[in-house]
C-alpha positions as YAML, in Angstrom:
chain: A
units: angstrom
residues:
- id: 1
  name: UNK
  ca: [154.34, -50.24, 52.58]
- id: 2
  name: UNK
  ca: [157.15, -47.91, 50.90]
- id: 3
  name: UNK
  ca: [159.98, -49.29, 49.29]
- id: 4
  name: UNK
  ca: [163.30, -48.55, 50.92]
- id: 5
  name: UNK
  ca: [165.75, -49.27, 48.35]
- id: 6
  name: UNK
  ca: [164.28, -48.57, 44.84]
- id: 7
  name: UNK
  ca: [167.07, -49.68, 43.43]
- id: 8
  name: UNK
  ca: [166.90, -53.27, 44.92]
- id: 9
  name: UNK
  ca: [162.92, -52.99, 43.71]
- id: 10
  name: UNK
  ca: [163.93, -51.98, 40.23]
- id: 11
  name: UNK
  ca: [166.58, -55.33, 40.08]
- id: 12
  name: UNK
  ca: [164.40, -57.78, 41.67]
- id: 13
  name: UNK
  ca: [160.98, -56.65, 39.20]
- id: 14
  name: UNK
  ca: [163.72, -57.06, 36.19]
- id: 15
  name: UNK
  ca: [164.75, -60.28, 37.53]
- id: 16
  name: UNK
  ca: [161.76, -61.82, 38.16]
- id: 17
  name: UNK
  ca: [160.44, -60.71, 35.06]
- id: 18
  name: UNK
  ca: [162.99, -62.62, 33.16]
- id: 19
  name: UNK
  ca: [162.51, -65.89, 35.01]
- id: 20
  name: UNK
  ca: [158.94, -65.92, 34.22]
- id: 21
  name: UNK
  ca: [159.61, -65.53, 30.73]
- id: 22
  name: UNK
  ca: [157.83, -62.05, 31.27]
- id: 23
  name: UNK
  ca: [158.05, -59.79, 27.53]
- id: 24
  name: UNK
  ca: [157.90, -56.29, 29.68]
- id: 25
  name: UNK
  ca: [157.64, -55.23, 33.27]
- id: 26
  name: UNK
  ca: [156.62, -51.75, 34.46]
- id: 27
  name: UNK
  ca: [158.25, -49.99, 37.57]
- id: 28
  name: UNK
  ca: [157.43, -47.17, 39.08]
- id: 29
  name: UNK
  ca: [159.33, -43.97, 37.61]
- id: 30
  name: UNK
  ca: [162.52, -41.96, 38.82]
- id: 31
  name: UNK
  ca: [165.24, -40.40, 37.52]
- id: 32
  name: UNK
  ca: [167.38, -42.39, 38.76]
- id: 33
  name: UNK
  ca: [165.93, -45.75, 37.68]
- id: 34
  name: UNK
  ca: [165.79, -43.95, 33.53]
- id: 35
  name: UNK
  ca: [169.43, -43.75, 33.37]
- id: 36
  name: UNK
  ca: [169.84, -47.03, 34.71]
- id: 37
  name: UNK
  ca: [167.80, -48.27, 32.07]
- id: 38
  name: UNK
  ca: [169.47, -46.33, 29.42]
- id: 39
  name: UNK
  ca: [172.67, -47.40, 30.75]
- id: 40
  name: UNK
  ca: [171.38, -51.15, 30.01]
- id: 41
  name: UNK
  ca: [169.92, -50.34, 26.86]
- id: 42
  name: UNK
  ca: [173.10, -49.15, 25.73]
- id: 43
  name: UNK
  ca: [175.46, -52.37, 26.65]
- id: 44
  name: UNK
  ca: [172.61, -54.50, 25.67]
- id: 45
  name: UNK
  ca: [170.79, -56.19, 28.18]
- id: 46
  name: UNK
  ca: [167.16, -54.95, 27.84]
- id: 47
  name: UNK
  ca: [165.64, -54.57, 24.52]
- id: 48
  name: UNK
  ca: [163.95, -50.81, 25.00]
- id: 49
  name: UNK
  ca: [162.10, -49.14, 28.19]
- id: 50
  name: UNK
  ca: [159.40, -46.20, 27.31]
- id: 51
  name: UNK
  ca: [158.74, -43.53, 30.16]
- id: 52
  name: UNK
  ca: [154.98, -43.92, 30.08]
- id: 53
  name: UNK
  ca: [153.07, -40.52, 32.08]
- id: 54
  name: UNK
  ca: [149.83, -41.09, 31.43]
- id: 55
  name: UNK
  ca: [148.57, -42.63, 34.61]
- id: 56
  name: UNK
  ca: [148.39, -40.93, 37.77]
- id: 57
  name: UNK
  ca: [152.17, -42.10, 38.46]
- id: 58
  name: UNK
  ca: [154.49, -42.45, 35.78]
- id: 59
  name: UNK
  ca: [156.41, -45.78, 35.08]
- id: 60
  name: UNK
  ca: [158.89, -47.12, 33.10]
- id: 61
  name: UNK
  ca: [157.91, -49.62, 30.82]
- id: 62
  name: UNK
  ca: [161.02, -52.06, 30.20]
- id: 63
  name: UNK
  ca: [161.15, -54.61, 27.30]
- id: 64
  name: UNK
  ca: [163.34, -57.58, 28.43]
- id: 65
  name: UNK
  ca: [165.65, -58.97, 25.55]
- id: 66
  name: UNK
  ca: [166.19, -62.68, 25.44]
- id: 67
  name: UNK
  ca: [168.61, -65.11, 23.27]
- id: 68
  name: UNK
  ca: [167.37, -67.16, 20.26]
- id: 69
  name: UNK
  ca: [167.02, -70.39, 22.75]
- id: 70
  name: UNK
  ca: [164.71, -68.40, 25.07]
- id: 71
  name: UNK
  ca: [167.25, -67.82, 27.76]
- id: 72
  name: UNK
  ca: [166.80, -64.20, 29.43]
- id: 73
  name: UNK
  ca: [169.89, -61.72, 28.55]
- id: 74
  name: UNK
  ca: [170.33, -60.83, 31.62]
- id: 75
  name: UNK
  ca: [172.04, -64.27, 33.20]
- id: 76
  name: UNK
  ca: [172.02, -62.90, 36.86]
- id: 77
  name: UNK
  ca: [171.73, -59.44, 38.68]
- id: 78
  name: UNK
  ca: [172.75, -58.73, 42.03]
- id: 79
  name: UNK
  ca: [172.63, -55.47, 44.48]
- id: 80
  name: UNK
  ca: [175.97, -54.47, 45.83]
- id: 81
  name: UNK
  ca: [175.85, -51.30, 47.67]
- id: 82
  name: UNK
  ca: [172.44, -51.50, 50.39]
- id: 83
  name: UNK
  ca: [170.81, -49.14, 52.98]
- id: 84
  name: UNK
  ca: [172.66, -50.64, 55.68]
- id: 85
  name: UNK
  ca: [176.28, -50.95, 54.45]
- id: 86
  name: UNK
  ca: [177.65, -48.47, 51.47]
- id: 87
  name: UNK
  ca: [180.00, -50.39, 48.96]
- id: 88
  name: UNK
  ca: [182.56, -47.78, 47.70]
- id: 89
  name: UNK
  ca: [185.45, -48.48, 45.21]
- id: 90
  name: UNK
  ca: [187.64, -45.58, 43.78]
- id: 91
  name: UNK
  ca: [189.77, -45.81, 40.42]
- id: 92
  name: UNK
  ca: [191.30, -49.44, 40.65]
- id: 93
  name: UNK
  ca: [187.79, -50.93, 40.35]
- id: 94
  name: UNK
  ca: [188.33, -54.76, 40.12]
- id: 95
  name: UNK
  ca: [186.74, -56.43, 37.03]
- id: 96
  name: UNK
  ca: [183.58, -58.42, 37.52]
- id: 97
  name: UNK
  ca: [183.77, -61.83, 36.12]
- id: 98
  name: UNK
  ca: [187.19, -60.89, 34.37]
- id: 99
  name: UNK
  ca: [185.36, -58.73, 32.72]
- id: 100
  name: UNK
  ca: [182.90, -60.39, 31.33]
- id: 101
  name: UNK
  ca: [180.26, -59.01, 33.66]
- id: 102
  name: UNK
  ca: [179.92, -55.29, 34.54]
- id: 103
  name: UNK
  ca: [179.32, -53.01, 37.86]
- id: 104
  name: UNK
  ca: [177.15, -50.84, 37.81]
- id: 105
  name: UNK
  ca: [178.25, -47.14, 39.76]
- id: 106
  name: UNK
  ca: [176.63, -44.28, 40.43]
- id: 107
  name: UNK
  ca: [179.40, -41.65, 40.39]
- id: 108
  name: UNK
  ca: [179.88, -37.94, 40.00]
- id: 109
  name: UNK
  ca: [179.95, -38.70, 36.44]
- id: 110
  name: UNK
  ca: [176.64, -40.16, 36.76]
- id: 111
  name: UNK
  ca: [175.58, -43.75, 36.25]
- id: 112
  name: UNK
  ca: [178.50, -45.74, 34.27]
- id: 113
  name: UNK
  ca: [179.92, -48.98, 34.31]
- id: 114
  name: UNK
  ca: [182.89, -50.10, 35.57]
- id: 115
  name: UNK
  ca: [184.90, -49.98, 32.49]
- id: 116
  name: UNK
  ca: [183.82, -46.21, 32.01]
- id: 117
  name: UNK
  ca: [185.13, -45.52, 35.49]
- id: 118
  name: UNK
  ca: [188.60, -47.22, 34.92]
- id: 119
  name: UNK
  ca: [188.60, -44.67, 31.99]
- id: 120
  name: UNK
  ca: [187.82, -41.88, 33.53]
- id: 121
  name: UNK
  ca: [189.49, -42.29, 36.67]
- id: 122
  name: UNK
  ca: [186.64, -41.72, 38.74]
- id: 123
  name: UNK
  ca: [185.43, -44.35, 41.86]
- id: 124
  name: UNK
  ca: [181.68, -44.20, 43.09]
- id: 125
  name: UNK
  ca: [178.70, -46.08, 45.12]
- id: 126
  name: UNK
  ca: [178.79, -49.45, 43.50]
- id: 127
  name: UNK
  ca: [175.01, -49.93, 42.72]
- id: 128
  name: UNK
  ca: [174.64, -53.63, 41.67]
- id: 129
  name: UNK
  ca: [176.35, -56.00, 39.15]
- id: 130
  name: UNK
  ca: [175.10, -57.89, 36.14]
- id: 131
  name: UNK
  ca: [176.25, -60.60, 33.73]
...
């Protein structure tokens, strides 16, 4: 069966990986899912993720990062925006946990947190949020 919302795939396979204490995960390879990953790399929530094209269908290889005590970085993730009803929010993006958590947009700037949008003073498709 095809996956509808990659996105949702991507977040629940990162997820679960973390709650069973997993060291990597692999999911299956887009564009779209690479910058995400960068994104995270960047603000610190996954360790590394390697493109990997050596199989018949490339994957991304993400290295979960966890705290000293064992506890999984990434303390919850949760999809916003779905197939069936589009979660928009233009400049005055509210922060997520008072900004201790981020959102996650995809905007004509490409994929950038909320903070980055508030810069910019650009809105977008809020993707998902994480903390």
């Amino acid at each position: 069966m095809p996956v509808t919302d990659s996105i949702a795939d991507y977040i629940t396979r990162i997820r679960n990986a973390g709650r069973a204490k997993n060291k990597t995960t692999d999911i299956p390879y887009s564009k779209l899912r690479e910058n995400i990953s960068r994104l995270l790399l960047d603000k610190g929530y996954i360790k590394n993720y390697t493109v990997i094209t050596a199989e018949k269908f490339p994957f991304l290889r993400v290295e979960l990062k966890y705290t000293q005590q064992g506890e999984p970085a990434i303390k919850e993730i949760t999809r916003v925006s779905k197939p069936g009803r589009r979660v928009y929010d233009g400049k005055d993006i509210k922060k997520y946990l008072g900004g201790l958590g981020l959102y996650i947009l995809s905007s004509s700037k490409g994929i950038i947190t909320d903070k980055e949008a508030r810069a910019e003073g650009v809105g977008g498709e809020i993707l998902f949020r994480i903390y």
